[in-house]
C-alpha positions as a Python dict, from the first residue, in 0.01 Angstrom:
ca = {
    (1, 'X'): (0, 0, 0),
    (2, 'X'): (332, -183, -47),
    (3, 'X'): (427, -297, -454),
    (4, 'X'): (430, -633, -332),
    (5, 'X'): (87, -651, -237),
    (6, 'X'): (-37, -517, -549),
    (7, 'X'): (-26, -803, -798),
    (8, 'X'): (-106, -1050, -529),
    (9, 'X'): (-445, -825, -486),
    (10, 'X'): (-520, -815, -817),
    (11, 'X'): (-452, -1177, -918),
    (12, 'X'): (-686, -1238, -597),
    (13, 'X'): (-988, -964, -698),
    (14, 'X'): (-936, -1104, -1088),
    (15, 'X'): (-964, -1479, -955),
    (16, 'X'): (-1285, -1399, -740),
    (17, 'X'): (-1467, -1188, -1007),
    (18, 'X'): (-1418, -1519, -1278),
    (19, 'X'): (-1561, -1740, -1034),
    (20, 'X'): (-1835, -1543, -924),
    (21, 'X'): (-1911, -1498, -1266),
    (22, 'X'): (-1918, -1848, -1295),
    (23, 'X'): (-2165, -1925, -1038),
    (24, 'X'): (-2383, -1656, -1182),
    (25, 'X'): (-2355, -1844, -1537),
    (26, 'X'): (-2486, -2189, -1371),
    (27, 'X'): (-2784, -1976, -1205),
    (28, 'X'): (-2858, -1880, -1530),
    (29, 'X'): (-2845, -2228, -1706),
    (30, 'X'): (-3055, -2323, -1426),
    (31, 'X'): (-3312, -2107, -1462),
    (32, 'X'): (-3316, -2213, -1829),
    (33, 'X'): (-3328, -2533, -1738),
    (34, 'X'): (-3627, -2533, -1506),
    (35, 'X'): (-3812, -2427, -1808),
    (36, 'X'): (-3668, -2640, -2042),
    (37, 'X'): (-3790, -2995, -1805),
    (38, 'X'): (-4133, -2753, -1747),
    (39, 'X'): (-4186, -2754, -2109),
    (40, 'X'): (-4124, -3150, -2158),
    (41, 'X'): (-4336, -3200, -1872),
    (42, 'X'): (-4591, -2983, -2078),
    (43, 'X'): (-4576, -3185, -2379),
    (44, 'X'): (-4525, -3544, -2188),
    (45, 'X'): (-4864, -3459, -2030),
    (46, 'X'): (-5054, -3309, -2352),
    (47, 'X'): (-5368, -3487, -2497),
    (48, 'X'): (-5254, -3784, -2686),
    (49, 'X'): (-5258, -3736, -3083),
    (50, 'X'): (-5292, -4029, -3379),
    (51, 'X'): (-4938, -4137, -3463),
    (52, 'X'): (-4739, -3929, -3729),
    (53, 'X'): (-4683, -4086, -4096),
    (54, 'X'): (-4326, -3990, -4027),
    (55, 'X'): (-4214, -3915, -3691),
    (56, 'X'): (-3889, -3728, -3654),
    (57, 'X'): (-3682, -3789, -3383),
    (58, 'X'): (-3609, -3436, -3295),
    (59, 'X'): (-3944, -3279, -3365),
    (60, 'X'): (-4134, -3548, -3241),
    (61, 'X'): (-3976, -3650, -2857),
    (62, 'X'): (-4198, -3761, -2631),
    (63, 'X'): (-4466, -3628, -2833),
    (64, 'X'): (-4766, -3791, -2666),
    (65, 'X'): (-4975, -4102, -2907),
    (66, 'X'): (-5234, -4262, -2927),
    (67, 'X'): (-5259, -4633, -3121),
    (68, 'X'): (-5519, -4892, -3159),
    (69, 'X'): (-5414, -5281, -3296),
    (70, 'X'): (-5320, -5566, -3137),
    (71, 'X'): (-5012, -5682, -2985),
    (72, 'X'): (-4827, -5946, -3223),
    (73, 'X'): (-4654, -6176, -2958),
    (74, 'X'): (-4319, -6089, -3067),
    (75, 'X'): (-4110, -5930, -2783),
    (76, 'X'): (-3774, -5820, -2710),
    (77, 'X'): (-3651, -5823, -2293),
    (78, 'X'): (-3449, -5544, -2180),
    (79, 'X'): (-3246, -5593, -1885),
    (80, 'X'): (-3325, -5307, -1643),
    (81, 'X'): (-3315, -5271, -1266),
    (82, 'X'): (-3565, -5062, -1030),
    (83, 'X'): (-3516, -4893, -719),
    (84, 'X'): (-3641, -5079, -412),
    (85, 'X'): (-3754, -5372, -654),
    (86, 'X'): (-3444, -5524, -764),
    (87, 'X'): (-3347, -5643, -1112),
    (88, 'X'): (-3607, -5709, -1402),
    (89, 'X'): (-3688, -5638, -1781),
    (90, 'X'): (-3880, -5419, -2004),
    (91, 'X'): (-4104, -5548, -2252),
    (92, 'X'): (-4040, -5416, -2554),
    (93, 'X'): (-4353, -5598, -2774),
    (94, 'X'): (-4507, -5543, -3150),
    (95, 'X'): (-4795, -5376, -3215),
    (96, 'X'): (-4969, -5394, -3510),
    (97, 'X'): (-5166, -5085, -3559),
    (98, 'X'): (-5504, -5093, -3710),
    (99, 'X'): (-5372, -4953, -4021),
    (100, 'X'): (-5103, -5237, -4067),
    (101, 'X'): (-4827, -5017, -3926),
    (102, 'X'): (-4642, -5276, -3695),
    (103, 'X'): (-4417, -5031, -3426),
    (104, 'X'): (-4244, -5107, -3089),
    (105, 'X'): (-4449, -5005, -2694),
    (106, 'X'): (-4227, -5066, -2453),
    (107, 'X'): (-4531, -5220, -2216),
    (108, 'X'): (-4325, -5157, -1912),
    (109, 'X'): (-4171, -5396, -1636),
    (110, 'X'): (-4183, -5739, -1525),
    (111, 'X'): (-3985, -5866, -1239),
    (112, 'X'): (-3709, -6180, -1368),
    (113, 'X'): (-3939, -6435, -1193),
    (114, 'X'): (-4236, -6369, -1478),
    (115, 'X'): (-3984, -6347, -1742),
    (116, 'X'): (-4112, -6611, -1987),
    (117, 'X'): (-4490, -6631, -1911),
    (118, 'X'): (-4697, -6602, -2194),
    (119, 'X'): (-4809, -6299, -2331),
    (120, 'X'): (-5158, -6281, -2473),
    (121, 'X'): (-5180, -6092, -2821),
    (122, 'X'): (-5484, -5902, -2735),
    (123, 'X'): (-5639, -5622, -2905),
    (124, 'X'): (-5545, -5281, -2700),
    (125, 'X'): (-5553, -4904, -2740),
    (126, 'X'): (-5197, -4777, -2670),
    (127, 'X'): (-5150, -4451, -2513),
    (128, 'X'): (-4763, -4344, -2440),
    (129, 'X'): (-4477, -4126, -2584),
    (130, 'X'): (-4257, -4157, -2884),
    (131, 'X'): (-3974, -4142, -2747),
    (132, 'X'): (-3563, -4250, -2870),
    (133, 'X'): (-3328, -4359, -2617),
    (134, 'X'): (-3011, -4286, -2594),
    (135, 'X'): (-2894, -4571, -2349),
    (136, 'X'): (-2568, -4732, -2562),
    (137, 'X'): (-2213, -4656, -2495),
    (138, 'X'): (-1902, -4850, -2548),
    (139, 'X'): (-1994, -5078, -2171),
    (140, 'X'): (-2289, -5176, -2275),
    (141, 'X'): (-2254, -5528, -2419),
    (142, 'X'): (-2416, -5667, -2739),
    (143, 'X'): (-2766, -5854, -2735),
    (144, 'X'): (-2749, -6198, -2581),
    (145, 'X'): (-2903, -6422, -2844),
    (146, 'X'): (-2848, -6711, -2661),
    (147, 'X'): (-3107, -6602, -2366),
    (148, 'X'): (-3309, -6345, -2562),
    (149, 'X'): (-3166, -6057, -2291),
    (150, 'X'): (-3102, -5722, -2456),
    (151, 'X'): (-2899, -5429, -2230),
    (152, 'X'): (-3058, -5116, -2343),
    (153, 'X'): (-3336, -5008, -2568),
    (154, 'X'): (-3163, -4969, -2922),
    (155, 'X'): (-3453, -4867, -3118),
    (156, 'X'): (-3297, -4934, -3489),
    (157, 'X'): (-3205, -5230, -3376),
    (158, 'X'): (-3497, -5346, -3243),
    (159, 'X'): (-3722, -5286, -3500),
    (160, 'X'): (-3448, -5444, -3778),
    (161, 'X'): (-3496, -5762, -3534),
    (162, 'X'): (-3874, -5747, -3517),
    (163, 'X'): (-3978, -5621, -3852),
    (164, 'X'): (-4102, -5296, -3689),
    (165, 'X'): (-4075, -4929, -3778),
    (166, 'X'): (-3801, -4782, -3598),
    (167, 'X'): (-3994, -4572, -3300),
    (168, 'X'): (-4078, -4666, -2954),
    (169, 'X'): (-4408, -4592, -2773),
    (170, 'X'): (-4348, -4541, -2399),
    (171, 'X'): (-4730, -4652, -2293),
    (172, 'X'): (-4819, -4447, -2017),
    (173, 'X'): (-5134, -4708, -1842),
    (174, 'X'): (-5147, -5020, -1800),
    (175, 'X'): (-5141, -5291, -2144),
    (176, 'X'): (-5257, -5616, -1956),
    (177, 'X'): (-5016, -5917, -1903),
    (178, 'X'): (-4950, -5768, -1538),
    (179, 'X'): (-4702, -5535, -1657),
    (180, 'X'): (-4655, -5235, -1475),
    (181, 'X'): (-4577, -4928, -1691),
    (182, 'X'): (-4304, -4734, -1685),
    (183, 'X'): (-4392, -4380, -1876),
    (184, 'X'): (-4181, -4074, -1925),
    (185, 'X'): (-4106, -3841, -1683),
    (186, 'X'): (-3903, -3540, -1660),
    (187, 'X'): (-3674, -3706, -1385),
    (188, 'X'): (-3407, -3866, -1597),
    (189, 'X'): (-3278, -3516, -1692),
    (190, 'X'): (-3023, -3350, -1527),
    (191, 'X'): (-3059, -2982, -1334),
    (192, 'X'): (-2704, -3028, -1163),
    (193, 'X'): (-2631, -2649, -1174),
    (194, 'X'): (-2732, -2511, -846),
    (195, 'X'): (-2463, -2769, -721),
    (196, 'X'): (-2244, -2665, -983),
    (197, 'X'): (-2314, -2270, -866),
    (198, 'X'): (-2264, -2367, -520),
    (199, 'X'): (-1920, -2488, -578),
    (200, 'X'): (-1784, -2208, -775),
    (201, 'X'): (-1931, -2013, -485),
    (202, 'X'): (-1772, -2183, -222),
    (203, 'X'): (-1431, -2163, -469),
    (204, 'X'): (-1464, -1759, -486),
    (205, 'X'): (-1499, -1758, -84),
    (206, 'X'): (-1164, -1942, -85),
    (207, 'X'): (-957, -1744, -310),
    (208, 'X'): (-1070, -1469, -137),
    (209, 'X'): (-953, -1590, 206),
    (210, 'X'): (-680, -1662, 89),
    (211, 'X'): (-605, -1395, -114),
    (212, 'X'): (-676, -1187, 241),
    (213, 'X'): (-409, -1462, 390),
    (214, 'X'): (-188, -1393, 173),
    (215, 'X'): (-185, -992, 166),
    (216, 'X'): (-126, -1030, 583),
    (217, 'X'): (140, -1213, 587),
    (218, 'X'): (322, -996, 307),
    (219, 'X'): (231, -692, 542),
    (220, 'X'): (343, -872, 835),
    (221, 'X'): (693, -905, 646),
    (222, 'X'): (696, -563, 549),
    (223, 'X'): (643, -446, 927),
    (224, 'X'): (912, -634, 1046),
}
């Protein structure tokens, strides 16, 4: 072998042993991740429980409730937009439990043209997830006061504007008013790494082509 195919070859085997190694790593983290969404799955789906004195946001996501009261009439409308269905808003309503706890259930959608019926404050058994969004970021605007349209489900908020405790059941069946649920599902969270292993894949087949590219055409120099 000539000297000036030697660093060439090893700058080429070095390059396609990092990205193999790299897919390998997002096989991995998918793996992990299939059992991570299988486990929230696991506990979205458990048997409903009475609602914690104290819930924790960590310890306590998507932890599966069950609450009995009656819904105040005091609402907040979240802007939101459905696949297929077009634009529309989340009910975000009061309930006062049984106990005098008052908390947030986000009842679930409406389209824009029922925006504004009236809401009957009924007595109800909620059953849903605690769950704590994460939905702001600096292009999400501020609440407009002037039509009573919020832009995403800021839970402190939310309660400071409706005199609530600062959690948010996701009811999982149907509260009355027409409003079709939206519950918690494992589909929101990402499992982008076969993609991601794919790619650095794809990038080690490159390198090495070229790498084999590369060592010709110094050996075709060196036989001329």
């Amino acid at each position: 072998m000539n000297r000036r195919m030697i660093f060439p070859l090893l700058l080429g085997i070095t390059g396609v042993a990092i990205l193999l190694s790299l897919s390998a790593w997002q096989v991995q983290r998918m793996t992990w991740k299939k059992a991570v969404i299988a486990e929230i799955e696991a506990r979205i789906t458990a048997r409903p429980v009475d609602l914690p004195e104290q819930a924790d946001p960590v310890a306590d996501r998507y932890l599966p409730v069950s609450v009995a009261g009656r819904f105040t009439g005091e609402n907040i409308d979240v802007l939101v937009s459905r696949k297929f269905i077009g634009p529309g808003f989340r009910v975000i309503a009061v309930l006062e439990a049984d106990n005098g706890r008052r908390v947030l259930v986000d009842r679930g959608f409406i389209p824009e043209v029922a925006r504004g019926l009236p809401l009957e404050a009924t007595a109800v058994t909620v059953t849903g997830n605690l769950v704590w969004p994460d939905e702001l970021d600096s292009f999400i605007p501020p609440p407009d006061e002037v039509r009573g349209i919020w832009f995403a489900r800021d839970v402190p908020a939310m309660a400071a504007k409706l005199n609530a405790e600062a959690l948010l059941i996701v009811a999982r069946s149907e509260t009355g008013d027409a409003i079709e649920p939206m519950p918690v599902d494992s589909s929101a969270i990402p499992n982008d790494h076969l993609n991601y292993a794919i790619t650095w894949f794809l990038l080690a087949s490159v390198w090495a082509g070229m790498t084999v590219l590369l060592l010709w055409r110094i050996r075709r120099k060196v036989e001329q």
